[in-house]
mmJSON file of the N, C-alpha and C atoms, coordinates in Angstrom:
{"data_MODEL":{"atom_site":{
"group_PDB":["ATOM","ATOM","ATOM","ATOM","ATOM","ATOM","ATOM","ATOM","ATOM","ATOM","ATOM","ATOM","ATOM","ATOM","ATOM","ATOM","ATOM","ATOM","ATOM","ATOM","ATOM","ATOM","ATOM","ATOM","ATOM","ATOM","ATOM","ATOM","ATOM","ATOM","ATOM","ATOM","ATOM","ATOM","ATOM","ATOM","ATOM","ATOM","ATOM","ATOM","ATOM","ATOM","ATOM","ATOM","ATOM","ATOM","ATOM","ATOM","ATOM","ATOM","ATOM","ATOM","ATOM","ATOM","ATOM","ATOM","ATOM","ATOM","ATOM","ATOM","ATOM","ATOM","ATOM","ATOM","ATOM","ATOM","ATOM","ATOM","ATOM","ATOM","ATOM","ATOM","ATOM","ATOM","ATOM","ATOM","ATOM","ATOM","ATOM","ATOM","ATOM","ATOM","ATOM","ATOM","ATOM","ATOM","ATOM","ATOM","ATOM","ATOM","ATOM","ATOM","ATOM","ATOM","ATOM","ATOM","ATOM","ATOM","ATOM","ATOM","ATOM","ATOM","ATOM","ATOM","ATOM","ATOM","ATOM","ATOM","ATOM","ATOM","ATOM","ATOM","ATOM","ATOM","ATOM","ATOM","ATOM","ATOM","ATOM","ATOM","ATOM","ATOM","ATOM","ATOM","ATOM","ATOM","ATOM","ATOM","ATOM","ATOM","ATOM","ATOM","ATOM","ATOM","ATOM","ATOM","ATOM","ATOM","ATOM","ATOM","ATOM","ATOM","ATOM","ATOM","ATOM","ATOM","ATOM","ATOM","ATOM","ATOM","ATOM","ATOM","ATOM","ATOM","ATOM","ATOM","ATOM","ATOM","ATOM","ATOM","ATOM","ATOM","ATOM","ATOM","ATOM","ATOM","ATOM","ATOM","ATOM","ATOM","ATOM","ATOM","ATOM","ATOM","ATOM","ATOM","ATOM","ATOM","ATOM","ATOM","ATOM","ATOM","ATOM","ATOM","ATOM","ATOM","ATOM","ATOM","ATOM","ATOM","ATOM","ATOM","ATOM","ATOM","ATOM","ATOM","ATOM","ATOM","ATOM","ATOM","ATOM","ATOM","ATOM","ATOM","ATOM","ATOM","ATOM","ATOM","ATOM","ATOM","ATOM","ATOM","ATOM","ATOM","ATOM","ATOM","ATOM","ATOM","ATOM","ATOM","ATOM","ATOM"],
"id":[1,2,3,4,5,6,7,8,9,10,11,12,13,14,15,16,17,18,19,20,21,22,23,24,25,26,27,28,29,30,31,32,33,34,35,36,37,38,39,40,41,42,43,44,45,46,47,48,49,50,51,52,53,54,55,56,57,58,59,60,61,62,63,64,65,66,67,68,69,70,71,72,73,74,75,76,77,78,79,80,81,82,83,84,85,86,87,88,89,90,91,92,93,94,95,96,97,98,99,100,101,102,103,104,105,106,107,108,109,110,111,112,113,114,115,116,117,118,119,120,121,122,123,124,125,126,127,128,129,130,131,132,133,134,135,136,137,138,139,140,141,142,143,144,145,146,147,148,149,150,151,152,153,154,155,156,157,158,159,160,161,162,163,164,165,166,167,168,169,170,171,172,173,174,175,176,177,178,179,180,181,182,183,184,185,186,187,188,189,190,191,192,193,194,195,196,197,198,199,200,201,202,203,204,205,206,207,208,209,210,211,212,213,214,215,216,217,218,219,220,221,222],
"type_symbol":["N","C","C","N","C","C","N","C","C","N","C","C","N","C","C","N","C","C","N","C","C","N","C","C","N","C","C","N","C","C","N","C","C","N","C","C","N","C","C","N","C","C","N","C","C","N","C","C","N","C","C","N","C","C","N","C","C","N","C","C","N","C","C","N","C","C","N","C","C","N","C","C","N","C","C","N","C","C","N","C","C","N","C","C","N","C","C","N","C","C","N","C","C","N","C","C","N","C","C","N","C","C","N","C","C","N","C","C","N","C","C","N","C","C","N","C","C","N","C","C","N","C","C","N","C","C","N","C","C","N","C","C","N","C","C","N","C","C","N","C","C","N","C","C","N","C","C","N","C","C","N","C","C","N","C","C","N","C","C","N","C","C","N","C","C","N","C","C","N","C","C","N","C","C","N","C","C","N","C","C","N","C","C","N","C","C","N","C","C","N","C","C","N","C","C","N","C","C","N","C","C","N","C","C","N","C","C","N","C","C","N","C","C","N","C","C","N","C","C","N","C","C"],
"label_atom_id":["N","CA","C","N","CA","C","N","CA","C","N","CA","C","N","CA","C","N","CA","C","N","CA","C","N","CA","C","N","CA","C","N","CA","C","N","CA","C","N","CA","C","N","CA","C","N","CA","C","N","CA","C","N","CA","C","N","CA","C","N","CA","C","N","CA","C","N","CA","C","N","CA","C","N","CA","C","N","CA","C","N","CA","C","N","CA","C","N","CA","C","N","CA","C","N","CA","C","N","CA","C","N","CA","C","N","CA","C","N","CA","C","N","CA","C","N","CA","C","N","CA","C","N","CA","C","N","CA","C","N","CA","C","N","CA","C","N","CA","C","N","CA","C","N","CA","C","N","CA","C","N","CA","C","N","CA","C","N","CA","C","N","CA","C","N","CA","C","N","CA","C","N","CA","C","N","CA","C","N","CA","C","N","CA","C","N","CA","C","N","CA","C","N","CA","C","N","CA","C","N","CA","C","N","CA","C","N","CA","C","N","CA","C","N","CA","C","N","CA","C","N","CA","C","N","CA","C","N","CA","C","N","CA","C","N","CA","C","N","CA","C","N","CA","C","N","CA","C","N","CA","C","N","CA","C","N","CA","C"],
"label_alt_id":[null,null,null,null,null,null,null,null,null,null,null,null,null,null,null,null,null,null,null,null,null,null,null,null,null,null,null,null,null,null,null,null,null,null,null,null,null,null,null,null,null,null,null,null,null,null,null,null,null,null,null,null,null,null,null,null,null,null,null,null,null,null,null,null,null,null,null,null,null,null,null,null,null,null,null,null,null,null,null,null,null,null,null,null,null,null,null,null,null,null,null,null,null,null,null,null,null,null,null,null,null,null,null,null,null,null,null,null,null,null,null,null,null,null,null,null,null,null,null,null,null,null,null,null,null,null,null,null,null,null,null,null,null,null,null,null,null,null,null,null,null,null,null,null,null,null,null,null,null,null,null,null,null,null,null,null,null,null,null,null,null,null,null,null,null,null,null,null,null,null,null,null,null,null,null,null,null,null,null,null,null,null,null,null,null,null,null,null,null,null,null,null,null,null,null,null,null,null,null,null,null,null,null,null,null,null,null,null,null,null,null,null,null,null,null,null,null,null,null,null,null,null],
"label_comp_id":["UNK","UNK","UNK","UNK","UNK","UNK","UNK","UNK","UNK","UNK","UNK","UNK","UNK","UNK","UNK","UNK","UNK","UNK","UNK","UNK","UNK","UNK","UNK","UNK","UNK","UNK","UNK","UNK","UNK","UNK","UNK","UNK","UNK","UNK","UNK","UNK","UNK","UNK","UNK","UNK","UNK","UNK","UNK","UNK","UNK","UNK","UNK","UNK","UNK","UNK","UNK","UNK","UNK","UNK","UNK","UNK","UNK","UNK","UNK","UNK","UNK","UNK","UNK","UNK","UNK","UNK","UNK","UNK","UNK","UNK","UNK","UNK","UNK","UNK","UNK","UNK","UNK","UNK","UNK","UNK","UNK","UNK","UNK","UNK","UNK","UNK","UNK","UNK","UNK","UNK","UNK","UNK","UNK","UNK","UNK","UNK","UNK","UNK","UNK","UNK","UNK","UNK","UNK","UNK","UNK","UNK","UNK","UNK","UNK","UNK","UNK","UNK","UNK","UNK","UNK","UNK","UNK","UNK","UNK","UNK","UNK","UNK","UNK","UNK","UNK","UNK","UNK","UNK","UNK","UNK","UNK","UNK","UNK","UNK","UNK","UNK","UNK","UNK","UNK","UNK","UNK","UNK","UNK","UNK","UNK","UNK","UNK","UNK","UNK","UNK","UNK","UNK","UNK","UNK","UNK","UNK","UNK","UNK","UNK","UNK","UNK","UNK","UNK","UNK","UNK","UNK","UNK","UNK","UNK","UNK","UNK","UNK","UNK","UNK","UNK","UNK","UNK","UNK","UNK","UNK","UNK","UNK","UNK","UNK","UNK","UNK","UNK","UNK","UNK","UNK","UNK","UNK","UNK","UNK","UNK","UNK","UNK","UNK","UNK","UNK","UNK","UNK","UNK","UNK","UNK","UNK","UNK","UNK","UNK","UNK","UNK","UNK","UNK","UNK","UNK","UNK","UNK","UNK","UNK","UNK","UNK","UNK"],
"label_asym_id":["A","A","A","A","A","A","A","A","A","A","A","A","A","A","A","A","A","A","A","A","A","A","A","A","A","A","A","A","A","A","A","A","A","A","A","A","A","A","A","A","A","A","A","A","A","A","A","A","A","A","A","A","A","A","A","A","A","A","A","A","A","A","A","A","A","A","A","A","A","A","A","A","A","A","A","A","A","A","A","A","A","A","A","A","A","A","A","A","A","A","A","A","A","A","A","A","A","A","A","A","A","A","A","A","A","A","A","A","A","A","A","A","A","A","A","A","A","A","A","A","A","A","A","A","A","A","A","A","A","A","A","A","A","A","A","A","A","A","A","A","A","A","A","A","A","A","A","A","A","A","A","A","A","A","A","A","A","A","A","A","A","A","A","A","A","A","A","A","A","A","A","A","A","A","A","A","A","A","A","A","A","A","A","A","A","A","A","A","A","A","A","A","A","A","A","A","A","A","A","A","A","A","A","A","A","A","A","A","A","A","A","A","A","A","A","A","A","A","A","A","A","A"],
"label_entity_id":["1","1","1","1","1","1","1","1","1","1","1","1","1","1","1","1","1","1","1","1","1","1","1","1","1","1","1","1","1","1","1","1","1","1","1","1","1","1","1","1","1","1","1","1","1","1","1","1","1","1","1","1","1","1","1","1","1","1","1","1","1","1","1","1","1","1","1","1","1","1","1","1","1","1","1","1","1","1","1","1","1","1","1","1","1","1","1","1","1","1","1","1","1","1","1","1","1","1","1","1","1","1","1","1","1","1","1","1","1","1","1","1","1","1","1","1","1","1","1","1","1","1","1","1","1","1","1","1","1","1","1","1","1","1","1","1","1","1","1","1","1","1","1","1","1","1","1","1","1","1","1","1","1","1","1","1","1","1","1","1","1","1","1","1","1","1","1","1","1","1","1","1","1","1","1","1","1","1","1","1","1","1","1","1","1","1","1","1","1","1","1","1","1","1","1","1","1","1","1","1","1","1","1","1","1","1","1","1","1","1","1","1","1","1","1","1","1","1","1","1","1","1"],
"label_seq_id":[1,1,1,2,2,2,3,3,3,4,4,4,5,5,5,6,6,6,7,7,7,8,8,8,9,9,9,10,10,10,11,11,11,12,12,12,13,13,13,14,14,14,15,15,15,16,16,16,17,17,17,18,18,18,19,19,19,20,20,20,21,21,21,22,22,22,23,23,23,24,24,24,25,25,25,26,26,26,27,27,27,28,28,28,29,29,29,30,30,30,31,31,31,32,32,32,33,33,33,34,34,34,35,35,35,36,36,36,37,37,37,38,38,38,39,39,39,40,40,40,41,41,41,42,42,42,43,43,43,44,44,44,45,45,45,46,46,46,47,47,47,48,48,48,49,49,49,50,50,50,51,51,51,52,52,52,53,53,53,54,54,54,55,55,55,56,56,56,57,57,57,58,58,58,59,59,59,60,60,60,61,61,61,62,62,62,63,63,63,64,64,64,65,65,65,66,66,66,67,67,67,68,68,68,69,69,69,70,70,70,71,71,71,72,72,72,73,73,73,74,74,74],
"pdbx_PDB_ins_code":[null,null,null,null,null,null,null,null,null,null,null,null,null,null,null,null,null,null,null,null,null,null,null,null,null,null,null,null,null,null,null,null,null,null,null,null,null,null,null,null,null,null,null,null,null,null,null,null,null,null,null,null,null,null,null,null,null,null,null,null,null,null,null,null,null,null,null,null,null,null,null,null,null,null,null,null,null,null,null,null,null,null,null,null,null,null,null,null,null,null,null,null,null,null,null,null,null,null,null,null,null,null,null,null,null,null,null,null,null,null,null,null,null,null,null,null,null,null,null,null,null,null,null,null,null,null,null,null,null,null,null,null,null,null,null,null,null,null,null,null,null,null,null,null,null,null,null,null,null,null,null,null,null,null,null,null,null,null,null,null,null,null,null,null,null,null,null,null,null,null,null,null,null,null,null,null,null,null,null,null,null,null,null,null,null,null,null,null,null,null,null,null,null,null,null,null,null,null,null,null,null,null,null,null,null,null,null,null,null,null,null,null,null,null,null,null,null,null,null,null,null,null],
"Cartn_x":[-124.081,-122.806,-123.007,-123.601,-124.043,-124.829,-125.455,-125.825,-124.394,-123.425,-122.438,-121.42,-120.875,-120.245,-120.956,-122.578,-123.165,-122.773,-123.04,-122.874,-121.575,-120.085,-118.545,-118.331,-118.681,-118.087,-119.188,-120.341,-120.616,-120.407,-118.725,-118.54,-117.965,-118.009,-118.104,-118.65,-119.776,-120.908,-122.115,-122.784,-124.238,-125.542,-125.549,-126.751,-126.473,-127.155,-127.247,-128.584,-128.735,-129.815,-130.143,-129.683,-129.984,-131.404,-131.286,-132.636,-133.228,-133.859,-134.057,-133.388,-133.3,-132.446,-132.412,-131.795,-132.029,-130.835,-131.006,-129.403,-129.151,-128.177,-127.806,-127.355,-128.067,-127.868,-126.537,-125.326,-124.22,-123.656,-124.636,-123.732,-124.463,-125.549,-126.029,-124.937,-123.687,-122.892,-121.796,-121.677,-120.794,-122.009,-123.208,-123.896,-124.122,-122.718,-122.651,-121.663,-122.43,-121.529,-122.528,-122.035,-122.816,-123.795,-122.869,-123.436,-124.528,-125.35,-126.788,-126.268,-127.252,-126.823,-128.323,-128.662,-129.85,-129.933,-131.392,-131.361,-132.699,-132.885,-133.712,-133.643,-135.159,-134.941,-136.025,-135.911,-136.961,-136.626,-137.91,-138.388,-139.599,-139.764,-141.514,-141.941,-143.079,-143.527,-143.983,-143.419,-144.347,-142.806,-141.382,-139.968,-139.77,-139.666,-139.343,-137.82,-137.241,-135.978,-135.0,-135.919,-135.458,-136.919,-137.238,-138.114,-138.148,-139.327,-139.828,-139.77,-140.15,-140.686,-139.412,-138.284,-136.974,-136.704,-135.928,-135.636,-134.661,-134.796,-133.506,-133.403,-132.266,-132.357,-131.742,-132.643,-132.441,-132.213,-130.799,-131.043,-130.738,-131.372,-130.688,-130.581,-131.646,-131.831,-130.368,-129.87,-128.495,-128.939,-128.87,-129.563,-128.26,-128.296,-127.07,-126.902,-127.861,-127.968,-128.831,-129.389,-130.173,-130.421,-131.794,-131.735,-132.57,-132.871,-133.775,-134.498,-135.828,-136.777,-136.258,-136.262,-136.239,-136.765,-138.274,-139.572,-139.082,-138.456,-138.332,-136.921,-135.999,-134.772,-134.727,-134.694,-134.52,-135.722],
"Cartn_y":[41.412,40.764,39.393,39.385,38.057,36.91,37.516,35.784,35.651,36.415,36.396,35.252,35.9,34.458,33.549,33.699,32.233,31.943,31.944,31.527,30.748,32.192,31.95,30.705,30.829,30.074,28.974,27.9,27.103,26.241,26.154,24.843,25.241,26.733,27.334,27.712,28.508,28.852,28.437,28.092,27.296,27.947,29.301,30.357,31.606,32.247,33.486,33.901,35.624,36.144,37.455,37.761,39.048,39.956,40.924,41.784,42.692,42.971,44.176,44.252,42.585,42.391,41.692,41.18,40.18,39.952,38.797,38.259,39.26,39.8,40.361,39.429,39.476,38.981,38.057,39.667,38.881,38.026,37.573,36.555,35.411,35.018,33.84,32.925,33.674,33.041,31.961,32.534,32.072,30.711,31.073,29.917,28.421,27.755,26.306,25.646,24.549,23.584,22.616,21.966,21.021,21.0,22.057,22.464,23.208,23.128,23.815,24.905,25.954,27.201,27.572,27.722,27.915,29.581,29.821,31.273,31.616,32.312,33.345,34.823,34.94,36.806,37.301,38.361,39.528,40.777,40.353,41.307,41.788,43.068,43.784,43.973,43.359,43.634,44.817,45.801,47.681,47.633,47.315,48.286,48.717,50.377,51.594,50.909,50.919,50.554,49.096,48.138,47.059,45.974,46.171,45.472,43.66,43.883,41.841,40.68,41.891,40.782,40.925,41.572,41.822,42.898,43.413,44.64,45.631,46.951,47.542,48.292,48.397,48.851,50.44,51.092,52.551,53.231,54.244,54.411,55.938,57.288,58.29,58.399,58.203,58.169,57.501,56.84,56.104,54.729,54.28,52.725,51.848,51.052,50.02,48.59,48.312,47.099,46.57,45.247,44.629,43.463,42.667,41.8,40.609,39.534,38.489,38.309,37.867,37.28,35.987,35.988,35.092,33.896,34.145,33.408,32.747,32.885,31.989,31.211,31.147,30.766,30.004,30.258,29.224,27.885],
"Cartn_z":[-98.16,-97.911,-97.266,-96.361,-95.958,-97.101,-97.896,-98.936,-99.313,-99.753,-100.921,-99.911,-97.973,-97.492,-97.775,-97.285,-97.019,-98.357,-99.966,-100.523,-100.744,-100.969,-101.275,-100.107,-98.555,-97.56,-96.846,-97.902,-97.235,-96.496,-96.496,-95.773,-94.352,-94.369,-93.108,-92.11,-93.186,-92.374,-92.464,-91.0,-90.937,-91.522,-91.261,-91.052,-91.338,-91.984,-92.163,-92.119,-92.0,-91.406,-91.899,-92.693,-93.294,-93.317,-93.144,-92.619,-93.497,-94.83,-95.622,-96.313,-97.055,-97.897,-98.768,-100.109,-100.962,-101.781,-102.689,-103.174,-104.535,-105.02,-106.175,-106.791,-108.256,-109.706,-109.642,-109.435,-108.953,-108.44,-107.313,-106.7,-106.631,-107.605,-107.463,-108.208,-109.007,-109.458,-108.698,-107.418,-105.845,-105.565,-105.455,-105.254,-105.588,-105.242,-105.549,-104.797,-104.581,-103.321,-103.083,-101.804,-101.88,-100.337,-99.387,-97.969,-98.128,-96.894,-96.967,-95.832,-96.184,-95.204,-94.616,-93.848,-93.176,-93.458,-93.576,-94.058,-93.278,-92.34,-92.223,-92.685,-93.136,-94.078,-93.343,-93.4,-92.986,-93.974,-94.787,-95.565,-96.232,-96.693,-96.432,-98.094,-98.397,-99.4,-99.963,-99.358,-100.015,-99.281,-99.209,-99.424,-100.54,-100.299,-101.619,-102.021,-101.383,-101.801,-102.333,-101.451,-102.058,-102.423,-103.942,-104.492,-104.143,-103.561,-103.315,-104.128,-105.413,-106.753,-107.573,-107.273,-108.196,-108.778,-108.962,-110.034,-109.625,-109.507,-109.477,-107.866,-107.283,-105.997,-106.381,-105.73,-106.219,-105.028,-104.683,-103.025,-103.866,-103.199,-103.501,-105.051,-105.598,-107.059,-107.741,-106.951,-107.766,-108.077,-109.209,-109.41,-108.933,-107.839,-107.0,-107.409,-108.279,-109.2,-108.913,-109.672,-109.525,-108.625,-108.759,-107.312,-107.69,-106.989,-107.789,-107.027,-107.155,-106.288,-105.5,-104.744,-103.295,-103.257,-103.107,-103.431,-104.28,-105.266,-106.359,-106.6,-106.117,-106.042,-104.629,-103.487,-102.362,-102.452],
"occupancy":[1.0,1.0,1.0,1.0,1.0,1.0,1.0,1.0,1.0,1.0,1.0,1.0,1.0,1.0,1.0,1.0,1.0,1.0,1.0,1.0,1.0,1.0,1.0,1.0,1.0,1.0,1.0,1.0,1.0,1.0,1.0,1.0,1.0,1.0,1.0,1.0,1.0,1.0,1.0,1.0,1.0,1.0,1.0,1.0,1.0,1.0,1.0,1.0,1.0,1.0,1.0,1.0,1.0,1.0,1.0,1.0,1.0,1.0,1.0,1.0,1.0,1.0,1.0,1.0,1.0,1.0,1.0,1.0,1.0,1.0,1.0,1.0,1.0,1.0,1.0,1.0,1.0,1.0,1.0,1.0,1.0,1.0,1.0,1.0,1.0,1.0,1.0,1.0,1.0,1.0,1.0,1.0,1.0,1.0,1.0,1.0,1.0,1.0,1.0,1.0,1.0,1.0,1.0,1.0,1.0,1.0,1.0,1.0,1.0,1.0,1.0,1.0,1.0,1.0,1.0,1.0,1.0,1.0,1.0,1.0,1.0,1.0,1.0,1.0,1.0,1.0,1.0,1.0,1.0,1.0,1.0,1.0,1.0,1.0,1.0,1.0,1.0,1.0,1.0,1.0,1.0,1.0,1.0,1.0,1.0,1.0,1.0,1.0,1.0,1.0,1.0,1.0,1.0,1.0,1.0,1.0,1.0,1.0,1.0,1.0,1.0,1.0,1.0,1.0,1.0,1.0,1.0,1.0,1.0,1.0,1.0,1.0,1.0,1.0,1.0,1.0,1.0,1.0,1.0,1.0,1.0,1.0,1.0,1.0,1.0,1.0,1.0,1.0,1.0,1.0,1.0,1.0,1.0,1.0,1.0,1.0,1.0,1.0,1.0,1.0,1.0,1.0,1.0,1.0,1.0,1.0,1.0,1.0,1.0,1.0,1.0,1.0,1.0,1.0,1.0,1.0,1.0,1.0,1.0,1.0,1.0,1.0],
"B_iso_or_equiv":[0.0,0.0,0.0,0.0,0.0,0.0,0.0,0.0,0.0,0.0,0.0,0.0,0.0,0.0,0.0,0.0,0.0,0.0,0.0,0.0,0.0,0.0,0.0,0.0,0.0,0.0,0.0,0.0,0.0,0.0,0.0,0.0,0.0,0.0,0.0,0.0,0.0,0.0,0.0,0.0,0.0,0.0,0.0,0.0,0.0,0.0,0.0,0.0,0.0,0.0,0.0,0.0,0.0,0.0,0.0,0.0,0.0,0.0,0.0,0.0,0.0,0.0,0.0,0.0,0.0,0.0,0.0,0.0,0.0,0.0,0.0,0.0,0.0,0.0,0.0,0.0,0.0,0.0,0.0,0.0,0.0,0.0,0.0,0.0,0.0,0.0,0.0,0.0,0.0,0.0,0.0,0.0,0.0,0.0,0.0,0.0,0.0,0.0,0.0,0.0,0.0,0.0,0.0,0.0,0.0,0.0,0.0,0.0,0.0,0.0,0.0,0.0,0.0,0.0,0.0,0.0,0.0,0.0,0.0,0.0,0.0,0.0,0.0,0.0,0.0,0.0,0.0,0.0,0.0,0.0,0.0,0.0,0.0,0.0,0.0,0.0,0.0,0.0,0.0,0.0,0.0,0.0,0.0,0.0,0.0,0.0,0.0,0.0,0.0,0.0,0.0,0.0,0.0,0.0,0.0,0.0,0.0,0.0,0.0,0.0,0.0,0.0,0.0,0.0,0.0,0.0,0.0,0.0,0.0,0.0,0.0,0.0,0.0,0.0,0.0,0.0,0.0,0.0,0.0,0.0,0.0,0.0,0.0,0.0,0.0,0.0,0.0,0.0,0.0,0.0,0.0,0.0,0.0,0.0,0.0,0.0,0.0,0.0,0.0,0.0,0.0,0.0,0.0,0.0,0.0,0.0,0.0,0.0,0.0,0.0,0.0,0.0,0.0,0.0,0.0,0.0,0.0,0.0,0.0,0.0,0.0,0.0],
"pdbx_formal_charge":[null,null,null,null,null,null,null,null,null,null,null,null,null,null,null,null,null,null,null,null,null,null,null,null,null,null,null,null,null,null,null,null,null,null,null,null,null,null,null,null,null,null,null,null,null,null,null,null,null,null,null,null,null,null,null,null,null,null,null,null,null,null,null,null,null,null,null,null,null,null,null,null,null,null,null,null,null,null,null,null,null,null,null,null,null,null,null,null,null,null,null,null,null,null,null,null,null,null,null,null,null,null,null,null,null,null,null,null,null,null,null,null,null,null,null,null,null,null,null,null,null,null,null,null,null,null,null,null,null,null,null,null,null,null,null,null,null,null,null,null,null,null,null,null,null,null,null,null,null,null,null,null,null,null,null,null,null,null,null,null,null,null,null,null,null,null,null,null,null,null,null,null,null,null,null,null,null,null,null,null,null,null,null,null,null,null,null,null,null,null,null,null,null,null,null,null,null,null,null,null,null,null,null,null,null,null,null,null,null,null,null,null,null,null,null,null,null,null,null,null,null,null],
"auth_seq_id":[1,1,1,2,2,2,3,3,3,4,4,4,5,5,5,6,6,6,7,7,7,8,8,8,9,9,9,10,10,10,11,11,11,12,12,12,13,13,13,14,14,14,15,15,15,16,16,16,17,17,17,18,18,18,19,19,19,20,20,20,21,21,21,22,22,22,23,23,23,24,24,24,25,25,25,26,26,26,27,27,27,28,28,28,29,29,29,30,30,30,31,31,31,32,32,32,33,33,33,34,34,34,35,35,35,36,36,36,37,37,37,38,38,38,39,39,39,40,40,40,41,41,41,42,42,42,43,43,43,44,44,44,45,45,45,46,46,46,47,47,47,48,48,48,49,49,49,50,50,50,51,51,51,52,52,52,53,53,53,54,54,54,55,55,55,56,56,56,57,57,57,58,58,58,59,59,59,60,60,60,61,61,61,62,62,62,63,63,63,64,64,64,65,65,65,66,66,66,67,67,67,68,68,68,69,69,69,70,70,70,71,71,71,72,72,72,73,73,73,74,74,74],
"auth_comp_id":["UNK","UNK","UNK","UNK","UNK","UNK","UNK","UNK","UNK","UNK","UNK","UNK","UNK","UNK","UNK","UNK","UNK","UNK","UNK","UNK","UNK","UNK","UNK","UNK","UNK","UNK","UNK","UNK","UNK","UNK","UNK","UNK","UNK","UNK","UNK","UNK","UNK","UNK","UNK","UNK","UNK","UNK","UNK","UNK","UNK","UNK","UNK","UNK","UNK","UNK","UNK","UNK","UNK","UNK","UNK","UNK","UNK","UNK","UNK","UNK","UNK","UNK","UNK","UNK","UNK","UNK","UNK","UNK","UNK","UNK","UNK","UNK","UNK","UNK","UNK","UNK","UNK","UNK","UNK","UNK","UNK","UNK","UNK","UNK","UNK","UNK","UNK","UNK","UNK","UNK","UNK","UNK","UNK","UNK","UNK","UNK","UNK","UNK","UNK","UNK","UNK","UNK","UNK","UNK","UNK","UNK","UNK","UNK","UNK","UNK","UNK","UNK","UNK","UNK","UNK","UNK","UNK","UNK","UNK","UNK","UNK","UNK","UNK","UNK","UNK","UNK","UNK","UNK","UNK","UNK","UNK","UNK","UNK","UNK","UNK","UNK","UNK","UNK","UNK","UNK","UNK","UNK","UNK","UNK","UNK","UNK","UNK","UNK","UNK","UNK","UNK","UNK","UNK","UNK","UNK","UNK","UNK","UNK","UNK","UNK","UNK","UNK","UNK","UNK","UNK","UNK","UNK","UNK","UNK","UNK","UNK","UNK","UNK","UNK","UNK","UNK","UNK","UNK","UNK","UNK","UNK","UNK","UNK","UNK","UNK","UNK","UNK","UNK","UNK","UNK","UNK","UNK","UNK","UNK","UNK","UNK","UNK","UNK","UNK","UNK","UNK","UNK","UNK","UNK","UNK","UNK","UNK","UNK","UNK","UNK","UNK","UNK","UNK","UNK","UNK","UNK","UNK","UNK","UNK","UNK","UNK","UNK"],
"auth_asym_id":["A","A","A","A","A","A","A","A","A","A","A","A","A","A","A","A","A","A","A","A","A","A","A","A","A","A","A","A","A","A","A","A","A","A","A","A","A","A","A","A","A","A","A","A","A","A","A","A","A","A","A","A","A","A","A","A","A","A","A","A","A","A","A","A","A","A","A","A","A","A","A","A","A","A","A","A","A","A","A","A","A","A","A","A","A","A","A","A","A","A","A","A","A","A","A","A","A","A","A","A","A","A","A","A","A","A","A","A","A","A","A","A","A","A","A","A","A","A","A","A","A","A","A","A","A","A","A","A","A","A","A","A","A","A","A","A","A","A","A","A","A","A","A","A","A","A","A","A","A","A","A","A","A","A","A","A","A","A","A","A","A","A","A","A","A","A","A","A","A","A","A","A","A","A","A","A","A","A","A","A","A","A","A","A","A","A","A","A","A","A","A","A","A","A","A","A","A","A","A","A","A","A","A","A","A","A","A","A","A","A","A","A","A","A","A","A","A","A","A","A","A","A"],
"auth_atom_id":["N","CA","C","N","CA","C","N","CA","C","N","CA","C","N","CA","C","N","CA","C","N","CA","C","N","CA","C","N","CA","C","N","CA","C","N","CA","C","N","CA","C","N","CA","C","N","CA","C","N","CA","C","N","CA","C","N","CA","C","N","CA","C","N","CA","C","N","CA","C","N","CA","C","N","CA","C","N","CA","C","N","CA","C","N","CA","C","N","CA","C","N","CA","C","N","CA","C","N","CA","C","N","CA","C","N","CA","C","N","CA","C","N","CA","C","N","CA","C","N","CA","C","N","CA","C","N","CA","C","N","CA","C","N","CA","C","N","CA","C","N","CA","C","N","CA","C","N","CA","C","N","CA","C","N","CA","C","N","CA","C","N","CA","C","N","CA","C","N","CA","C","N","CA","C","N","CA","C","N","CA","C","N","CA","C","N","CA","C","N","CA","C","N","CA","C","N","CA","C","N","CA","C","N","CA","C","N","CA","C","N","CA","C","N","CA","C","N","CA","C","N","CA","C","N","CA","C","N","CA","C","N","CA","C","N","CA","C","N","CA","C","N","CA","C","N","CA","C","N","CA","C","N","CA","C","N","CA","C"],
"pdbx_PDB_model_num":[1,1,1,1,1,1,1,1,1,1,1,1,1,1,1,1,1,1,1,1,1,1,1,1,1,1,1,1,1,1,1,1,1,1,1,1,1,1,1,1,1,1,1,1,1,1,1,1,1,1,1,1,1,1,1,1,1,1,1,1,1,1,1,1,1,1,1,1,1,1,1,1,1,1,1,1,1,1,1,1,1,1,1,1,1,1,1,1,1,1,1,1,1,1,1,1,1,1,1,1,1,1,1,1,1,1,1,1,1,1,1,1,1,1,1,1,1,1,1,1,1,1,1,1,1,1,1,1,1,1,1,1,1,1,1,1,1,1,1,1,1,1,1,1,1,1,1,1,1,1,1,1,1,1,1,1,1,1,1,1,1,1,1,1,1,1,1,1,1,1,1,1,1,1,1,1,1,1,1,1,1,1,1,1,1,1,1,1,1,1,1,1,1,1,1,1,1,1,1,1,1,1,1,1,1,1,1,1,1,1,1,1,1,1,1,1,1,1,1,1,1,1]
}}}
């Protein structure tokens, strides 16, 4: 939820900080403006649940959608 304000509300918000987490497919679509949003992440390369390199977030054998690499988009 936090990339999706930082994204929807740059001209609001400075920073976001999200923890064990990454942007969905979805909302790189919100991602445009012209404000910069400061982003610190904390996240682990061997998380079962939310893949580093991208792909599907699976909690409880329910697939919750997909996600994009990080590394490669900021």
């Amino acid at each position: 939820m936090s990339f999706r304000l930082g994204c929807e509300l740059r001209d609001k918000i400075r920073a976001i900080s999200p923890v064990t987490a990454t942007i969905a497919e979805g909302v790189l679509k919100y991602c445009t403006g012209k404000s910069d949003v400061a982003l610190a992440l904390f996240n682990g390369t061997d998380d079962p649940l939310v893949p580093y390199n991208s792909g599907s977030v699976t909690i409880f054998r329910k697939e919750r959608g997909k996600i994009t690499p990080l590394h490669n988009k900021l």
